[in-house]
N, C-alpha and C positions, 0 to 999 in steps of 0.2 A: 621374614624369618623362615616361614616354611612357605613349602610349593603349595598350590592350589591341590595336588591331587592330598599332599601329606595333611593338608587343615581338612579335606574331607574325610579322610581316614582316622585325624583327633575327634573330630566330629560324631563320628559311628562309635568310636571307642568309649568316650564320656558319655555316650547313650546307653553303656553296657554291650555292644552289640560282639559277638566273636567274631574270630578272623574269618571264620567262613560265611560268619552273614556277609561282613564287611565287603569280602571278597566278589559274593552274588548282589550285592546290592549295586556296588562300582561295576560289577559287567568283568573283575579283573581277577588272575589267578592268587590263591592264598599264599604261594610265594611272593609276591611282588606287597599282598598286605605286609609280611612281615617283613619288608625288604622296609616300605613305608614305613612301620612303625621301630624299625632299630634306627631310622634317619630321625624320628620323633625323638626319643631315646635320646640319643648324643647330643642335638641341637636341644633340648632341655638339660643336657647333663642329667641327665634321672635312669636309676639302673629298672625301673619297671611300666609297665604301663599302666597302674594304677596310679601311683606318681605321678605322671603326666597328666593326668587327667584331671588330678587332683589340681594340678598347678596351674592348667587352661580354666578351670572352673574360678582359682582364686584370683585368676588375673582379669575375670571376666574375657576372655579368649572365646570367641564366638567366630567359630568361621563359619564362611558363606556356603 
């Protein structure tokens, strides 16, 4: 369902982390985070990224 970079990016997000840690953590620019997470976004159907998160956590969603 989601790409390898986008379950790293749910990953940092359900750890609380912001786009700019997210961003320095992945090595990648804060555009391309939020590019990531509005593809998290629609591929959940969920208008937020608390949502998301919520919904990785209740599905036990554990990416690598």
């Amino acid at each position: 369902m989601l790409t390898e970079q986008e379950a790293k990016v749910l990953k940092l997000l359900c750890e609380g982390k912001t786009n700019k840690d997210i961003a320095q953590t992945l090595g990648i620019s804060i555009h391309t985070v939020k590019a990531h997470i509005t593809h998290i976004l629609q591929k959940f159907n969920v208008s937020n990224r608390t949502i998301a998160a919520y919904i990785a956590g209740k599905k036990d969603f554990y990416p690598d």
